[in-house]
N, C-alpha and C positions, 0 to 999 in steps of 0.2 A: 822036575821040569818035563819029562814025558810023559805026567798025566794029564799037565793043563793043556799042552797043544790039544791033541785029541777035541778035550770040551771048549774050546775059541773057534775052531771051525764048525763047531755043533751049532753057536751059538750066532753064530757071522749069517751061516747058512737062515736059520729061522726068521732073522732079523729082516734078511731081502724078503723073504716068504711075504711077511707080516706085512713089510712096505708095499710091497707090491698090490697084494689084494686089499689094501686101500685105496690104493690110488685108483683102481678098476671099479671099486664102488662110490668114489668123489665121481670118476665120468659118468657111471651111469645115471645116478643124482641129477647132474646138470644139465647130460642131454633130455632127462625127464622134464625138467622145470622150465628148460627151453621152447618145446615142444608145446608144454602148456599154455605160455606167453602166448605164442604163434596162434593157436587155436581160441585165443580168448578176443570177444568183438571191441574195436577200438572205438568206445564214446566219445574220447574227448578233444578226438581230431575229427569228427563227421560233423560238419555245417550244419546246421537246426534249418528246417525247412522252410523259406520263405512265405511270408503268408499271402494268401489269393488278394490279389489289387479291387477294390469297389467296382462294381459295374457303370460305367457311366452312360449307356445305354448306346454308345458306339463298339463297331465288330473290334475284335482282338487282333491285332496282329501276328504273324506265323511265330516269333520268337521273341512273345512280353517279357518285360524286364522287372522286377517288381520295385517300385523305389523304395529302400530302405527308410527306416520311422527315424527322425533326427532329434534328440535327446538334450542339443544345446545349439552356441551357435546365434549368428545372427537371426531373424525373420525373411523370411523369402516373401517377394511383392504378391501379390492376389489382392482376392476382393478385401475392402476396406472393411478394418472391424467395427461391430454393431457399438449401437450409443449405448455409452453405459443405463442400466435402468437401477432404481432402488430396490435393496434386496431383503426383504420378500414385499413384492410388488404390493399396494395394499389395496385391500379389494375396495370396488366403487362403491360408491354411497346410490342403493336402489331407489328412482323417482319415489316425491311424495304419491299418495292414493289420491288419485282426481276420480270422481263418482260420475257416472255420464250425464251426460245434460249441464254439469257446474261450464258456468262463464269464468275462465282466469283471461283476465287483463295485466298484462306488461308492458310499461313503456321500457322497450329497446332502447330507445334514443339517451334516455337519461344518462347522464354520468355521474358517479358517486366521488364522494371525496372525504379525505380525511385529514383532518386540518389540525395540527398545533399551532398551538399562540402562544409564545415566550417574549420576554424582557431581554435586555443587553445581555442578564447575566444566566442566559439558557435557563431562569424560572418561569414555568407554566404559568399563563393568564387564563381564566376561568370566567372573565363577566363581559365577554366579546357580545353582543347583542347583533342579529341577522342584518339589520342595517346595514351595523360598522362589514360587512365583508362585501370584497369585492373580485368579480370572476372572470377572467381573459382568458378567449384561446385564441391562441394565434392573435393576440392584441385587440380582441373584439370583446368587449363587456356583454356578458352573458346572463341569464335570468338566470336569479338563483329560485328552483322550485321549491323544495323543503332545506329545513335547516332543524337541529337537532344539538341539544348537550345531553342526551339520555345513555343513559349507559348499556350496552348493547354485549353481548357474549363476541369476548377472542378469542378463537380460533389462530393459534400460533405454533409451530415449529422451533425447536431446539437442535440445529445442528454443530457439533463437534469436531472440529479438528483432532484428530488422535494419532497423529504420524509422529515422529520422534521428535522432531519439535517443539514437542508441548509435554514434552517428557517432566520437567521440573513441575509445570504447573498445573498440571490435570488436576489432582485431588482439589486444589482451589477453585479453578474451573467448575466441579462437579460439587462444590460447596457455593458458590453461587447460582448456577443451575437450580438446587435446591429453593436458595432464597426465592426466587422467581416463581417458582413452582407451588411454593405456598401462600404466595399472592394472587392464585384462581383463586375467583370468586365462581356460583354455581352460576353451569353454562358454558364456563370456558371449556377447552377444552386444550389439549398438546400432545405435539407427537415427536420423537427422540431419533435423533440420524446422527448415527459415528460414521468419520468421513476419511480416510487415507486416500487411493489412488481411485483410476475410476472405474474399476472391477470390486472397489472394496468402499462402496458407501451403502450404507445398511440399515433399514429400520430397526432400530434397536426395541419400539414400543410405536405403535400407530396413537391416533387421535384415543383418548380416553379423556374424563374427566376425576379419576383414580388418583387422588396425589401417592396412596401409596405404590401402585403400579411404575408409576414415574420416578419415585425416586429408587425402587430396585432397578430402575432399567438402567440411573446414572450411574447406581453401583457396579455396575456390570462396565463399565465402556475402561479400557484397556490399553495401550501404546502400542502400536505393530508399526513396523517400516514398511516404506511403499514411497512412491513419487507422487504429491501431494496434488490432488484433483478440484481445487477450492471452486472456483468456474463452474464445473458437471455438478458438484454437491448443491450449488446455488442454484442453479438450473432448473435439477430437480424436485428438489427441498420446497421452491416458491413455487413449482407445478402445483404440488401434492398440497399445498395448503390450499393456491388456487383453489383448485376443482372439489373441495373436498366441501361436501353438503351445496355444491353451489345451484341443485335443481331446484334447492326447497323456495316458491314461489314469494313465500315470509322470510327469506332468507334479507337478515340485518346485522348478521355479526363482520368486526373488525376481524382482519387477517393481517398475518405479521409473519416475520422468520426473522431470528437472533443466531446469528452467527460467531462462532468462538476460535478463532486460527490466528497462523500468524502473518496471513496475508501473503503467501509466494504459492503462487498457482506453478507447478512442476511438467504436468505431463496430462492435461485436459483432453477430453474428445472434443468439445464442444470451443469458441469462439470465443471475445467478448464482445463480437458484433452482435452475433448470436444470442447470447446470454441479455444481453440488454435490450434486443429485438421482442424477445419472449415476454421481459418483464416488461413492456409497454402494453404488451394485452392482460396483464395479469393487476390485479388494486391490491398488492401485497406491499406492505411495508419492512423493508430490511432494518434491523438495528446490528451491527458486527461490535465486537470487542477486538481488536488487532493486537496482538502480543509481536511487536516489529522490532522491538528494542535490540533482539540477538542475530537480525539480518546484517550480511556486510552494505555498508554507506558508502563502500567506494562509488564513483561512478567511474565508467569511460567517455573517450573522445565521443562515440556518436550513441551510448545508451546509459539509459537508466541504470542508478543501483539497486540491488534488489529489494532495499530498504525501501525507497522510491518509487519502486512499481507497485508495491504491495500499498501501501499508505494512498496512490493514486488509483487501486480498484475498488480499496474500502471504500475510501470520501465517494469517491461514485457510487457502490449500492447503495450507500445509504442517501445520497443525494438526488438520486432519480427515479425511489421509489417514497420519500419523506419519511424517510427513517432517519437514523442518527451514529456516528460512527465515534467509539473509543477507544483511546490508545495509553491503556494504565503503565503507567513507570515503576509499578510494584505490583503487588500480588494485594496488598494491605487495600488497596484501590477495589477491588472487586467486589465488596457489600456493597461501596456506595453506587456503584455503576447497576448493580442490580434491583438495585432502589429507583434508581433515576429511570432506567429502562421501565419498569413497574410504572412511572408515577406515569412517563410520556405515554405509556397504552391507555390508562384508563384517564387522563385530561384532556381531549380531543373531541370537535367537532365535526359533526356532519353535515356535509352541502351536498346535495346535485343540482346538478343544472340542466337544462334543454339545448343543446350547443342550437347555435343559430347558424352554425353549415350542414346542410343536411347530405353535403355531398357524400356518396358510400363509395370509395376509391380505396380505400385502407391503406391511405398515408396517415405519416404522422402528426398529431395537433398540438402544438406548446403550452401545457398550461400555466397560468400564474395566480393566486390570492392574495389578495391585498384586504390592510385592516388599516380604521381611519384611526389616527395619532393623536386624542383627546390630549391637551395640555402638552407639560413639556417629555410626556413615557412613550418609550419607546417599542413598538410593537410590531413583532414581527409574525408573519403567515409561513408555516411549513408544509407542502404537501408533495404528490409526486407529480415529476416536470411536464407532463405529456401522457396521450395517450394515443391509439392506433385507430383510426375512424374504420365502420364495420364497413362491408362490400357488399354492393349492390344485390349479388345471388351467388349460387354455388357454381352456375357457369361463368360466369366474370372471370378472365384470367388471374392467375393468382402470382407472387413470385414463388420461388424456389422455398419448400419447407425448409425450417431450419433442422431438421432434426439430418439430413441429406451428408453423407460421411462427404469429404474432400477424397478425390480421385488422387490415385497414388503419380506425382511428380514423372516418374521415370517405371519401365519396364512395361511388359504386355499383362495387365491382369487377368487371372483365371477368369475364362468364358464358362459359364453357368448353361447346361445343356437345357 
């Protein structure tokens, strides 16, 4: 027993030693590491530096503010956003070469017209004789100057509904596209618009006469969401056929646009006063296929169901430019509709007339064609209802272009320095 005392105090003693000068090197450790912190620059509490505000060509004030960039979020009012245009714009068709000295003679006045003849049971008549027709505007029987069953190159347009809508039945769609497309005969010519919202209507393929071109471009067309712009697509679509070759002084082809949706216009720039304003100046025939079957038929107390507005903008294009409007109840429906649309382009007559008001005010004139009823058949005249009479000059007051955004309801819109 008195040799272990001795070595427990030997060992009690060393033990503090040992604790000790650790715990002197744990502080110094820490206050190092502390020290470090402190001295190190804090990134990720320093505000990222506001970026310099646009000059708007007024002085600064002593203490700018800069507005932060907004990432979501309603829209704040300002100026009104631009009309949608077709994306990629397609470039103009450059005037025919006139040599100096040549006389070109135009009669301005003429109106053209393009005429179907069908039976009770919407089959084409073919042996209408100039006689048999007859030509009112505005209830005034008209001379007819030429008349024509020659077959003449179309000039037609394919545009496409491709919003989610038409999600089941695209590839059908783009199998009758097809059909149609290889009933150009040479001369024709067609051009491809995929249509969703009105930021998102696209030339997918300009005018060519390329049927292979044409049907890679329907390979290409695709479903995307968006709020569905059917209005702006028609708009523009019967622009672009419009204008397209229309300097050439020989210029005899039929123009057309076949529209493929399901008839509920969502979220348009453009009007349907508008829309229908335009197509009075334009001699473009609409044919639409309306897929309406999957729209709600409810109605309310004081509106249409959306089934019902759609069915009533179709029967109108196609009724006030003498096109024709279909409404298939199956998918199995769509050879024969693209037959039919086929046979109606190329069984058609040509009239113009001399209108006998020569007034230039640039209202509008109602037209009518009538065919005389040999025996007991039934024969009806289709063409388009009217058209816009020209204006006297370019200083003539005009009304208000249509392409003119609508001013924003409420708030002060950005002033434009």
């Amino acid at each position: 027993m008195s040799v272990s005392k001795p070595f427990d105090k030997r060992f009690t003693r060393r033990s503090a030693l040992l604790l000790l000068i650790g715990l002197v090197i744990s502080a110094l450790v820490l206050s190092s590491a502390l020290a470090a912190n402190q001295n190190r620059p804090r990134t990720q509490t320093t505000p990222a530096p506001s970026p310099t505000p646009r000059s708007t060509g007024t002085a600064p004030t002593a203490t700018p503010t800069p507005t932060p960039r907004t990432t979501g979020g309603p829209p704040t009012l300002g100026d009104a956003p631009p009309p949608p245009k077709l994306r990629p714009t397609p470039e103009p068709t450059p005037p025919p070469d006139i040599s100096e000295g040549d006389i070109v003679k135009i009669n301005a006045d003429l109106v053209q017209l393009h005429v179907r003849v069908i039976d009770r049971n919407n089959r084409p008549i073919d042996n209408v004789t100039k006689g048999e027709f007859h030509v009112f505007e505005d209830g005034v029987v008209q001379p007819i100057e030429t008349f024509t069953r020659e077959e003449v190159p179309i000039s037609y347009g394919l545009a496409v509904d491709t919003s989610g809508s038409l999600r089941s039945q695209l590839q059908s769609v783009i199998d009758a596209g097809k059909t149609i497309i290889n009933s150009n005969k040479p001369g024709d010519e067609t051009f491809l618009v995929r249509f969703i919202s009105s930021d998102k209507i696209e030339t997918v393929q300009d005018f060519t006469d390329k049927k292979d071109l044409l049907a890679d471009g329907l390979d290409s067309f695709y479903i995307e969401g968006g709020q569905t712009a059917i209005i702006d697509a028609v708009y523009l679509s019967a622009e672009h056929v419009s204008e397209y070759k229309r300097g050439d002084t020989q210029d005899r082809r039929r123009r057309a646009l076949i529209v493929i949706t399901d008839g509920e216009d969502r979220n348009s720039f453009y009007k349907q006063e508008q829309l229908f304003a335009r197509l009075r100046e334009e001699d473009v025939q609409i044919f639409v296929i309306g897929f309406i079957n999957e729209l709600d038929k409810e109605t309310g107390f004081i509106r249409k169901s959306p089934r019902e507005k759609a069915t009533a903008l179709i029967n109108k294009l196609a009724t006030e430019t003498g096109g024709r409007a279909f409404f298939p109840e199956s998918l199995s429906e769509l050879p024969q509709i693209a037959n039919e649309i086929v046979r109606d382009l190329r069984t058609q007559y040509v009239l113009s007339y001399n209108p006998t008001n020569k007034t230039a005010d640039g209202t509008f004139r109602a037209i009518k064609v009538t065919v005389d009823q040999p025996n007991a058949e039934k024969r009806i005249a289709l063409t388009r209802n009217g058209r816009l009479a020209r204006r006297e000059s370019q200083n003539s007051p005009k009304p208000p272009p249509v392409r003119m955004p609508t001013a924003p309801a409420t708030g002060n819109p950005t002033k434009k320095p």
